[in-house]
C-alpha positions as a Markdown table, in Angstrom:
| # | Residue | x | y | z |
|---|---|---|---|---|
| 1 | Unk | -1.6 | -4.7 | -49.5 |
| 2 | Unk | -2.3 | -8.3 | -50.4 |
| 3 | Unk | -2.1 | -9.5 | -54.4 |
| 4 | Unk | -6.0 | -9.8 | -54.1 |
| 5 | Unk | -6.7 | -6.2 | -53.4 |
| 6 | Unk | -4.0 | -5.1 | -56.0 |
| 7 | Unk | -5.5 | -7.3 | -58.5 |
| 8 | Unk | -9.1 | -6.4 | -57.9 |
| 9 | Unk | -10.7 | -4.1 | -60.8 |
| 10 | Unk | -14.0 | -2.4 | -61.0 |
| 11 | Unk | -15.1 | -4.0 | -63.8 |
| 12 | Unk | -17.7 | -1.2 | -64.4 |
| 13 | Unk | -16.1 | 2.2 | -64.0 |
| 14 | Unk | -18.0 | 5.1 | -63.8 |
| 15 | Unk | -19.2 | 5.9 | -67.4 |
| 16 | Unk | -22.3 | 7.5 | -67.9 |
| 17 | Unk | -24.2 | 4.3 | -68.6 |
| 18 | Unk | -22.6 | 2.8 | -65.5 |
| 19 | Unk | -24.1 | 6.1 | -63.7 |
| 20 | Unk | -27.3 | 5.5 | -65.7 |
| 21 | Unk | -27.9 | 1.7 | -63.4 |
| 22 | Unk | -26.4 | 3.4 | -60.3 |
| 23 | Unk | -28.6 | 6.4 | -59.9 |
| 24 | Unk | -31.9 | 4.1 | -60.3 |
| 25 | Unk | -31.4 | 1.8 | -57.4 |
| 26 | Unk | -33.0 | 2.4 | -54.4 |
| 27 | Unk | -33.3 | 1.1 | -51.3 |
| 28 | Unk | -36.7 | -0.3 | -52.1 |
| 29 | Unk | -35.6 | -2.0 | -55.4 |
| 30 | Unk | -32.3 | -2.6 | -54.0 |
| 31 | Unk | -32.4 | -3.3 | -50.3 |
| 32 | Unk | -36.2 | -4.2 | -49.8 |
| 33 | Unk | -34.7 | -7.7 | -47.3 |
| 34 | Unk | -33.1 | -5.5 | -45.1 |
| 35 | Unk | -35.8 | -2.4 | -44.7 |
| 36 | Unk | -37.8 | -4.2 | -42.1 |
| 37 | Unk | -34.8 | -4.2 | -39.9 |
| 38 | Unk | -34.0 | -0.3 | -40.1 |
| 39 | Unk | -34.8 | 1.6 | -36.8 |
| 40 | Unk | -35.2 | 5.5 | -36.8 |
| 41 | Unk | -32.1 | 5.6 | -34.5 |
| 42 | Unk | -29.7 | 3.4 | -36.1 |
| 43 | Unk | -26.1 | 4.4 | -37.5 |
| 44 | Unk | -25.5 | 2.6 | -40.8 |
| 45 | Unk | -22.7 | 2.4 | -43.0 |
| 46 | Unk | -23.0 | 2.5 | -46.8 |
| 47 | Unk | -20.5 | 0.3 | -48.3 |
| 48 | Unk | -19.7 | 1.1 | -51.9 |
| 49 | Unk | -22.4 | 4.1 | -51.9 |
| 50 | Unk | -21.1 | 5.0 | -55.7 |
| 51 | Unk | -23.7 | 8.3 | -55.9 |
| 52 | Unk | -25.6 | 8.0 | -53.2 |
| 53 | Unk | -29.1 | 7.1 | -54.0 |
| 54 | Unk | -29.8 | 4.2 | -51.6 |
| 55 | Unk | -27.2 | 5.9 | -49.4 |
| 56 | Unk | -29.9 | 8.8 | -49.4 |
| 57 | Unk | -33.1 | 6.7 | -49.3 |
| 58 | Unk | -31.2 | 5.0 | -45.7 |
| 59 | Unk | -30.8 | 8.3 | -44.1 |
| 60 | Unk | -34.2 | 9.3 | -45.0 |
| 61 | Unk | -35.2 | 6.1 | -42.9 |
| 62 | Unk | -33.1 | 6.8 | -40.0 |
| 63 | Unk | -34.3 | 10.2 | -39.4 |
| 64 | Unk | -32.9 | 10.3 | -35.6 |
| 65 | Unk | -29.8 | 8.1 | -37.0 |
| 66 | Unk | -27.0 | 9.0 | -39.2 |
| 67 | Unk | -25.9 | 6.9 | -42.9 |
| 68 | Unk | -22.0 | 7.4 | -43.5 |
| 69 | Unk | -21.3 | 6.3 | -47.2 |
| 70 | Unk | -18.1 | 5.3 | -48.2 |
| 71 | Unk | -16.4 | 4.3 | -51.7 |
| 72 | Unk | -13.5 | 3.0 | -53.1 |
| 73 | Unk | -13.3 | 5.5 | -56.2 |
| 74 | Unk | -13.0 | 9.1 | -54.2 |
| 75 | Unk | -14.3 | 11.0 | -57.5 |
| 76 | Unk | -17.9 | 9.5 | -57.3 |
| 77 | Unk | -18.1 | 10.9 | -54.0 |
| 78 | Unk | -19.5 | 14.6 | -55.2 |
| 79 | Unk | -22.3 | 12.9 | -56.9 |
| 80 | Unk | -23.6 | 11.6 | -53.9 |
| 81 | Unk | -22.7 | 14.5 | -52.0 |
| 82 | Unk | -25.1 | 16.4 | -54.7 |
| 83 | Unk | -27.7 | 13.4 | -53.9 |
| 84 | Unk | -28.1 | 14.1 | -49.9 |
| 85 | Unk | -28.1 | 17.9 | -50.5 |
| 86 | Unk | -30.6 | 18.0 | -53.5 |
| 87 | Unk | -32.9 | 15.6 | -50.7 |
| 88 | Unk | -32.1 | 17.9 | -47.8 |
| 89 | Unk | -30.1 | 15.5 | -45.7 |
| 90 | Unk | -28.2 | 16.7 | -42.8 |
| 91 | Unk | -27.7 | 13.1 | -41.0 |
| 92 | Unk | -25.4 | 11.9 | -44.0 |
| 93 | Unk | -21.7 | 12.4 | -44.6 |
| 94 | Unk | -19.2 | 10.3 | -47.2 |
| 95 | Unk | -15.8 | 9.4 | -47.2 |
| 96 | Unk | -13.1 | 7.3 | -49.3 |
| 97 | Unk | -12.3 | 4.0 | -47.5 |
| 98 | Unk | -11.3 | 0.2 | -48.5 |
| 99 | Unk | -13.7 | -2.4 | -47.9 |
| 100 | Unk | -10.5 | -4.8 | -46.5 |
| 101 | Unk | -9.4 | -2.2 | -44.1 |
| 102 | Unk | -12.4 | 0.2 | -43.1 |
| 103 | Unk | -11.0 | 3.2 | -40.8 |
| 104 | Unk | -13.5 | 2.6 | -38.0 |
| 105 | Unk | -13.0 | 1.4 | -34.7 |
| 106 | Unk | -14.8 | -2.3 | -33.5 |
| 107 | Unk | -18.5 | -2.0 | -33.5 |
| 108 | Unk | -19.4 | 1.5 | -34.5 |
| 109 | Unk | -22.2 | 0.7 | -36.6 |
| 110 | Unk | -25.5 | -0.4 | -35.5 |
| 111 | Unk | -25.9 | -1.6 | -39.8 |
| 112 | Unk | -23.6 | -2.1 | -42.3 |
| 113 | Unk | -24.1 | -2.3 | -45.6 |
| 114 | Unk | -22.8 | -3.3 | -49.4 |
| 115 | Unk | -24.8 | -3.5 | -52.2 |
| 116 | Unk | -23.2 | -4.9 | -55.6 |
| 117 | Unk | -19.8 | -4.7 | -54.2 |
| 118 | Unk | -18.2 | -8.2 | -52.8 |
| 119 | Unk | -18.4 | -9.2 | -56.7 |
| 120 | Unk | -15.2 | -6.6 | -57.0 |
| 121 | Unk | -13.0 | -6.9 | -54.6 |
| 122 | Unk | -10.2 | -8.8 | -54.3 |
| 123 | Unk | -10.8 | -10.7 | -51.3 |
| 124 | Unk | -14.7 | -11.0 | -50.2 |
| 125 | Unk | -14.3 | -12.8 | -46.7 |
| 126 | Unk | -11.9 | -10.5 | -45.7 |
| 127 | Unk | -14.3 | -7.6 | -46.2 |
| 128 | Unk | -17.1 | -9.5 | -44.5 |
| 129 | Unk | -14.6 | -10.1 | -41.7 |
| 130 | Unk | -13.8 | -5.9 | -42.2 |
| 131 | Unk | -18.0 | -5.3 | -42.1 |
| 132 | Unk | -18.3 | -7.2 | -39.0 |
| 133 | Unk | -15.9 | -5.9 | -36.9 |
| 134 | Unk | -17.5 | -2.2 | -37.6 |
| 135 | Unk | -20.7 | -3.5 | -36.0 |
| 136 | Unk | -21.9 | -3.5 | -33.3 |
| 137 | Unk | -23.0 | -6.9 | -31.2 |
| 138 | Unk | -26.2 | -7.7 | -32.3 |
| 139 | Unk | -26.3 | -5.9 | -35.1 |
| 140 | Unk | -26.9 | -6.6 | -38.9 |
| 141 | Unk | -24.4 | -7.4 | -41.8 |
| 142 | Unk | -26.5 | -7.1 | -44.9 |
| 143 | Unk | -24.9 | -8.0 | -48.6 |
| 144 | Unk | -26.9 | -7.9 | -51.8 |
| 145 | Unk | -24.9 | -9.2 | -55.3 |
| 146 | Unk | -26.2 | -10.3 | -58.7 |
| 147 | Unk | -25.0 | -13.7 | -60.2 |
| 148 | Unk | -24.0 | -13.2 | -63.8 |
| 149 | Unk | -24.9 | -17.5 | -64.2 |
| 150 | Unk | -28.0 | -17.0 | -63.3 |
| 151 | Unk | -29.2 | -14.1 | -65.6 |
| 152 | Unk | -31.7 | -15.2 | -67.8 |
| 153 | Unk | -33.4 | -14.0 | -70.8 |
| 154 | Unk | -35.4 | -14.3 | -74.1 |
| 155 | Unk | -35.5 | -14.2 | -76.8 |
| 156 | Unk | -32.3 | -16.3 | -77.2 |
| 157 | Unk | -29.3 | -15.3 | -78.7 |
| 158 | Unk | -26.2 | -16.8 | -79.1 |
| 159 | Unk | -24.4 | -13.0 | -79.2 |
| 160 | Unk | -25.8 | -12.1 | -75.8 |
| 161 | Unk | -24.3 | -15.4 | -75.0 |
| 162 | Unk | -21.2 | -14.5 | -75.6 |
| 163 | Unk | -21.2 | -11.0 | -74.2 |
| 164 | Unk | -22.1 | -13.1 | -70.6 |
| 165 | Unk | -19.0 | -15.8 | -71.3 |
| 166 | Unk | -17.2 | -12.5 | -72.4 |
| 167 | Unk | -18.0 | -10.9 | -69.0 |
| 168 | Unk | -17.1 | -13.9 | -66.9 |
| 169 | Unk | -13.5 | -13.7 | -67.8 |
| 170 | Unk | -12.6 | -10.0 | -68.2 |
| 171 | Unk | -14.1 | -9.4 | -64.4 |
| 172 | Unk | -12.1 | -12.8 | -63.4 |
| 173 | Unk | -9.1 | -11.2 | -65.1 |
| 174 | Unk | -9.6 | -8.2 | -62.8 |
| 175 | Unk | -9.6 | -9.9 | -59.7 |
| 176 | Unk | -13.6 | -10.5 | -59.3 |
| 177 | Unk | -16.2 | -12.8 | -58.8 |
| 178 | Unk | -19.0 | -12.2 | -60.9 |
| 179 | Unk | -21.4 | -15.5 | -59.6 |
| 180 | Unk | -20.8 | -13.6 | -56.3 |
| 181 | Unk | -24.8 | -13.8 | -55.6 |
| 182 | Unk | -24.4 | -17.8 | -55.0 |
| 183 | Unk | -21.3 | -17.4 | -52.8 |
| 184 | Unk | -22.6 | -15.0 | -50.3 |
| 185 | Unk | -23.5 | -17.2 | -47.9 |
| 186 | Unk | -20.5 | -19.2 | -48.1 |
| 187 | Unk | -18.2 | -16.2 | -47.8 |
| 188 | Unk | -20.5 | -15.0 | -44.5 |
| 189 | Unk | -19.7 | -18.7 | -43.7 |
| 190 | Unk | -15.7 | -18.3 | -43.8 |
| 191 | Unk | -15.8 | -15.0 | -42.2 |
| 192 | Unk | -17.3 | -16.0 | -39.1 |
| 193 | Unk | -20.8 | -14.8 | -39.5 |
| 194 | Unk | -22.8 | -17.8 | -38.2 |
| 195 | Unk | -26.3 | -15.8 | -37.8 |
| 196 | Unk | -27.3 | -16.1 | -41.1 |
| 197 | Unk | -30.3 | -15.4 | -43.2 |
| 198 | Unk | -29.9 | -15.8 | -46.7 |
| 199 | Unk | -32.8 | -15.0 | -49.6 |
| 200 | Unk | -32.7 | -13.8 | -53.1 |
| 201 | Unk | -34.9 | -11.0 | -55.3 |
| 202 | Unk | -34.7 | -10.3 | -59.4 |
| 203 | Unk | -34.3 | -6.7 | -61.6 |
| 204 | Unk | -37.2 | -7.8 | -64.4 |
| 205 | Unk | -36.9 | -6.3 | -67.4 |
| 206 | Unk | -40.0 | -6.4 | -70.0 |
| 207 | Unk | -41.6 | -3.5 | -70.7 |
| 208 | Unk | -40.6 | -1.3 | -73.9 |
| 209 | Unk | -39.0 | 1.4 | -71.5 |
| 210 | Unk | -37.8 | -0.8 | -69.3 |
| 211 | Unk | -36.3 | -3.4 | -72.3 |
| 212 | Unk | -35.0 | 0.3 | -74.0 |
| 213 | Unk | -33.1 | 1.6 | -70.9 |
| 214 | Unk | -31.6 | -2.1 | -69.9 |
| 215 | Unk | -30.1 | -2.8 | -73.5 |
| 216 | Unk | -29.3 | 0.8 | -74.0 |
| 217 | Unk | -26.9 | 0.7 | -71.1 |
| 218 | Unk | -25.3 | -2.1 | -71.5 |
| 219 | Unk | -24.7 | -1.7 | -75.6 |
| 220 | Unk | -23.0 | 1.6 | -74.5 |
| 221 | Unk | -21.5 | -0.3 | -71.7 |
| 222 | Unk | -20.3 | -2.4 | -73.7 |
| 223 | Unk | -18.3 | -0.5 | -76.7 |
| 224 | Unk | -17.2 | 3.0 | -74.2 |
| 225 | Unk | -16.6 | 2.3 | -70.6 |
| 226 | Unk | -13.7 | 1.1 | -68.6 |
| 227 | Unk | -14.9 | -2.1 | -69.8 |
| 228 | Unk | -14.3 | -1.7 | -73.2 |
| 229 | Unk | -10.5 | -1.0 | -72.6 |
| 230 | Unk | -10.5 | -4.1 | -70.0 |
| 231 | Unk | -11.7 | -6.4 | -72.6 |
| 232 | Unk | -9.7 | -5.2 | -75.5 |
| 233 | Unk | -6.3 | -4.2 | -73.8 |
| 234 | Unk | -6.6 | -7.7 | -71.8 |
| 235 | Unk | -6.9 | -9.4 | -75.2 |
| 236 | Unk | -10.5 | -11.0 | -74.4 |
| 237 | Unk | -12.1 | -9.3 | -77.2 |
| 238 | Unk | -11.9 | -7.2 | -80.2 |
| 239 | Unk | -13.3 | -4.0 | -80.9 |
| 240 | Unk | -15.3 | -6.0 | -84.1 |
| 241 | Unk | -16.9 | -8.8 | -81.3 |
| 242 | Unk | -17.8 | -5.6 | -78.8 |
| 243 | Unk | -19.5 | -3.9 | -81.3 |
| 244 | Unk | -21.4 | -7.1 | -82.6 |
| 245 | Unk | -22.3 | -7.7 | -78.8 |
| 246 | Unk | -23.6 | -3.8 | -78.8 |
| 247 | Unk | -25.8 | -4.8 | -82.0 |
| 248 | Unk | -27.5 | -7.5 | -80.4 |
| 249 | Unk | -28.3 | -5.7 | -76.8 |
| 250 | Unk | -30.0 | -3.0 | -79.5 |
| 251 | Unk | -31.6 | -5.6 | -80.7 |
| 252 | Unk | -32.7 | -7.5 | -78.5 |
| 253 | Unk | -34.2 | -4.0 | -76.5 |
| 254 | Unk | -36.5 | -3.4 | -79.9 |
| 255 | Unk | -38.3 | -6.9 | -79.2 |
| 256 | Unk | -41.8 | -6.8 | -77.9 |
| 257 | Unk | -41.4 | -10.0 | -76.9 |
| 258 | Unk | -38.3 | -9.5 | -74.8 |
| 259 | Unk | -37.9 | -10.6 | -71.1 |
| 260 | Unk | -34.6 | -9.9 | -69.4 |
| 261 | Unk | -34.5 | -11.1 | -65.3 |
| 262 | Unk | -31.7 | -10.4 | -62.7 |
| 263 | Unk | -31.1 | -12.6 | -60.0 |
| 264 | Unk | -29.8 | -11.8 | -56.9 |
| 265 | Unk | -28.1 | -13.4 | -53.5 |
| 266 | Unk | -28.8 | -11.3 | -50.4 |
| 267 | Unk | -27.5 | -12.1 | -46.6 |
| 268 | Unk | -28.7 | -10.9 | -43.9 |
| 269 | Unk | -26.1 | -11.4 | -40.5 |
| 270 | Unk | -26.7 | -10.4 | -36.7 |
| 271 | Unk | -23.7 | -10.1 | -35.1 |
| 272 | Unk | -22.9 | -12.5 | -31.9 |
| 273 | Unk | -23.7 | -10.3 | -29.0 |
């Protein structure tokens, strides 16, 4: 195993508030650039499928196809077991696999998918050079990341400035690239991929529910996931600043006036035939 891939942490874990953003992506608000592309027949695989909810909303648009997810962390694998079965899904399975050395033969897979996941692992081109070996010529390579830089907000606030210069380095420290939505298309680039269509889509957040749920998850984020120890036990922060950044996503959420936007970097590949 290379230095990258022992270095590479998920920044995020899999606390409840990290569960709380995972379980409300979909494939519309998640995947909408490659949708148009799906055929009922396809085989797809679900890179980084965490508990299944887009993994679930794929193989309910492949009806005559079959979605195999697949994720680093084996535990969060029951959740989206639960996810197919609750939805009645029989063309679905999951297994535990590594994005840098996917147990599949050459061209298996007609799709193949990773949403939010090259801005964690160690080595990004190497897992687009993994993704399209496992599919087949002439099909698609599709990669959707946020870019931390990018994020964007209001009111402004020099704390929530922080907590995003605080971010940057403890997901560095892990082995990450958190501006990954920028680089996609460079890393498709390096690994080969020369059939490249690259666009990019935003997460708004405005509304008082939707200000309440974004800030709300990331102050718990902030002060009790595996975050918390990776900024604290990696000496980029103390449990006083963590809790001063959890104040000010609180406070930020109560504002009427408050506007938080996500951007994204997508790429959409078709594999030389």
């Amino acid at each position: 195993m290379s230095k990258a891939r022992e270095t590479a942490v998920y920044t995020h874990g899999h606390h409840e508030s990290v569960l709380r953003s995972h379980t409300w992506r979909t494939a519309a608000n998640s995947a909408a650039y490659l949708l148009g592309s799906l055929k009922p027949h396809m085989r797809i695989l679900d890179i980084g499928c965490g508990p299944g909810t887009i993994t679930a909303d794929l193989a309910a648009l492949v009806p005559d196809g079959h979605v195999t997810g697949v994720d680093h962390a084996s535990g969060i694998l029951a959740r989206a077991r639960a996810t197919a079965t609750d939805r009645g899904l029989d063309n679905v399975d999951f297994a535990v696999a590594d994005v840098h050395s996917l147990d599949y033969p050459d061209d298996t897979f007609c799709v193949v998918h990773a949403h939010q996941v090259l801005q964690h692992v160690g080595d990004p081109v190497q897992a687009l050079r993994e993704m399209r070996r496992v599919t087949r010529p002439g099909g698609l390579i599709a990669a959707r990341d946020a870019d931390y830089a990018a994020m964007t907000w209001f009111p402004k606030s020099p704390v929530l400035d922080d907590w995003l210069d605080l971010y940057h380095r403890v997901a560095r420290a892990g082995g990450g690239e958190p501006d990954a939505g920028r680089r996609l298309k460079s890393w498709a680039l390096r690994a080969g991929l020369t059939d490249i269509t690259a666009t990019s889509a935003t997460w708004t957040y405005t509304t008082a529910e939707e200000r309440a749920w974004w800030s709300g998850l990331w102050a718990d984020r902030t002060v009790a996931s595996a975050y918390t120890g990776l900024a604290t036990e990696g000496g980029h922060a103390t449990v006083g600043r963590l809790r001063a950044i959890e104040a000010a996503w609180r406070e930020w959420g109560r504002r009427e006036d408050g506007w938080f936007a996500v951007l994204h970097g997508e790429i959409l590949c078709r594999k030389a035939v």
